[in-house]
C-alpha positions in Angstrom: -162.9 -1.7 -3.0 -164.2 -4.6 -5.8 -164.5 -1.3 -8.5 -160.7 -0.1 -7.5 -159.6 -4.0 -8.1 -161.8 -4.1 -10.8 -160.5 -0.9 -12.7 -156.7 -1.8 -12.0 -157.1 -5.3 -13.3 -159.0 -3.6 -16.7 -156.5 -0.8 -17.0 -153.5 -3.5 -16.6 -155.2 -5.8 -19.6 -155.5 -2.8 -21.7 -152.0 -1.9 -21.6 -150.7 -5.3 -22.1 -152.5 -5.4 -25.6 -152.2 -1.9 -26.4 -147.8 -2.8 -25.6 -145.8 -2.8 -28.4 -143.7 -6.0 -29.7 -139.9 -5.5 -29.4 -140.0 -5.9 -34.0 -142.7 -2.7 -33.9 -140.8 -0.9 -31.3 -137.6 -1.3 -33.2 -139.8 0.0 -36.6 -141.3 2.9 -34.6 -138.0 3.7 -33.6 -136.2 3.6 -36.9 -139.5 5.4 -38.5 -139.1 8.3 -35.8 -135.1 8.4 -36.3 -136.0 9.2 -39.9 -138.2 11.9 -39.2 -135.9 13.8 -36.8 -133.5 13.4 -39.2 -135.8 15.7 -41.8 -136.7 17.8 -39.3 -132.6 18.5 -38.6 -132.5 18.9 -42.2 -135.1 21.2 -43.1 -134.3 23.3 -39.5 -130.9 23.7 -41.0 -131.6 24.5 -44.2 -134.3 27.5 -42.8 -131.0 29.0 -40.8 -128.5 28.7 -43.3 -131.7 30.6 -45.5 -131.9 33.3 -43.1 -128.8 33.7 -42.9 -128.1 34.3 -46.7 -131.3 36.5 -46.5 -129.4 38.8 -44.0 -126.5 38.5 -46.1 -128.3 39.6 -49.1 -130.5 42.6 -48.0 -127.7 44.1 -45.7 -124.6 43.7 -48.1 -125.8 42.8 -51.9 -128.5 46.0 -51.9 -127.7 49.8 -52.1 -130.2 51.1 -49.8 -130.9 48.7 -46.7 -134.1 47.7 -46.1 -134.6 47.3 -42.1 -137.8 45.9 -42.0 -137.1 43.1 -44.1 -133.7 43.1 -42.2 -135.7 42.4 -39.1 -137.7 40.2 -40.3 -135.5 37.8 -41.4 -133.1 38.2 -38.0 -136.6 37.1 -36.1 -137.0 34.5 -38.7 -133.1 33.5 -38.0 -133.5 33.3 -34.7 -137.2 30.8 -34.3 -134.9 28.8 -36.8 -132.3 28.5 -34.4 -134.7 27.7 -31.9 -136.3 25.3 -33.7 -132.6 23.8 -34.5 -132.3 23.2 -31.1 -135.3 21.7 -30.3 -134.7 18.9 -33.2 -131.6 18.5 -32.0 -133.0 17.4 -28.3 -135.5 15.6 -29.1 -133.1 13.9 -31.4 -130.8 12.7 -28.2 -134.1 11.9 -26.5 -135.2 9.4 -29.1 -132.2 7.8 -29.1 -131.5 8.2 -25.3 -134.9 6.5 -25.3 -133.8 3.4 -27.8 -130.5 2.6 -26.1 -132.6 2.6 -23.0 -134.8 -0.6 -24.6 -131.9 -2.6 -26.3 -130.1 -2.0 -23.0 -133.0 -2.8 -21.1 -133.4 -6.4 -23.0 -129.9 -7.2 -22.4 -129.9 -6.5 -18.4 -133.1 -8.3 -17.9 -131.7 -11.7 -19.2 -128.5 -10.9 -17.6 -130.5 -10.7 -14.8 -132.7 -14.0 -15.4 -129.1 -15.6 -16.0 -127.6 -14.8 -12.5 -131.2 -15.3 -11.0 -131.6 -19.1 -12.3 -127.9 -19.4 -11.4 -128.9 -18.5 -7.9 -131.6 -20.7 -7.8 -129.9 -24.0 -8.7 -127.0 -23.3 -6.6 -129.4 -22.6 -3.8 -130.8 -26.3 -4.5 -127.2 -27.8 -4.8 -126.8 -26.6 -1.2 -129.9 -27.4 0.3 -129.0 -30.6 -1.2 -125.2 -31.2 0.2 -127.1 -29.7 4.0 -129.9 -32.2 3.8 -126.8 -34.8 3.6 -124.5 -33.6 5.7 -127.3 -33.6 8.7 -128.2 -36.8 7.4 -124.6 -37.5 8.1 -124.3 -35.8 11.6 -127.3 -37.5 12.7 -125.7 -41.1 11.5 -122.5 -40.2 13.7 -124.6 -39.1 17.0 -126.1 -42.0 16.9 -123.0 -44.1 16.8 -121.6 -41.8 19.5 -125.1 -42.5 21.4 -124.7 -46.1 20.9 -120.6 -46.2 21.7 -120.7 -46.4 25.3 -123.0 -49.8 26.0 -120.5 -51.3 22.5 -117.5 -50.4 24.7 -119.2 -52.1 27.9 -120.1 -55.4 26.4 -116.5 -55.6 24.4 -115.1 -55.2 27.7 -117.6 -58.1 29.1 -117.1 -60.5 26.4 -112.7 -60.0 27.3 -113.3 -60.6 31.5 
């Protein structure tokens, strides 16, 4: 049982120092937007190769090649998939980086309403702690009403 505690408490301390700041996450997220944005480029530029490849050894020759005609069409098509893939883990990353600016913002929304709770839970306990300190004040007067109302009357005879 003491290792399990032991273990959890080192593997929480760990990741609290190996945590990135919110200034290095917004780097590694602008460094990794940059990079998918080669990789679209380059994966683009391989199909729109491939493509003019197909082009030229089907229509520009005057005996067709198939093998090379192949070739390329299997090349075409891993550069499609490859377009694709950028293109996901594109949305990803910046699925992912809305997600932490959005994140930021409803946590101190959050903190907001929470304090706000809190005091106005105090004003109240406040305005109850008075208003019994009131009720009590008036049952005792109401307690003590009857033997004022005898003696009045026994001061009049």
């Amino acid at each position: 049982m003491m290792g399990a505690g032991s273990t959890a408490l080192l593997v929480a301390v760990i990741t609290r120092k190996l945590e990135l700041t919110r200034a290095e996450k917004h780097v590694h997220n602008f460094m990794m937007d940059t990079q998918q944005t080669k990789r679209l480029k380059n994966a683009a530029a391989n199909v729109l190769r491939e493509t003019w490849l197909i082009y030229t050894h089907t229509k520009l020759v005057h005996r067709i090649v198939h093998s090379r005609v192949r070739t390329h069409q299997r090349k075409f098509l891993l550069a499609i998939y490859a377009l694709r893939k950028v293109k996901l883990d594109q949305r990803k990353l910046m699925d992912n980086a809305n997600t932490i600016a959005d994140m930021a913002k409803t946590q101190n929304s959050v903190y907001e309403m929470v304090s706000d709770v809190n005091n106005r839970q105090y004003i109240m306990e406040e305005r109850l702690t008075c208003l019994e300190e009131k009720m009590s004040n008036i049952q005792r007067t109401l307690e003590l009403l009857p033997d004022m109302l005898t003696r009045s009357c026994g001061c009049m005879k």
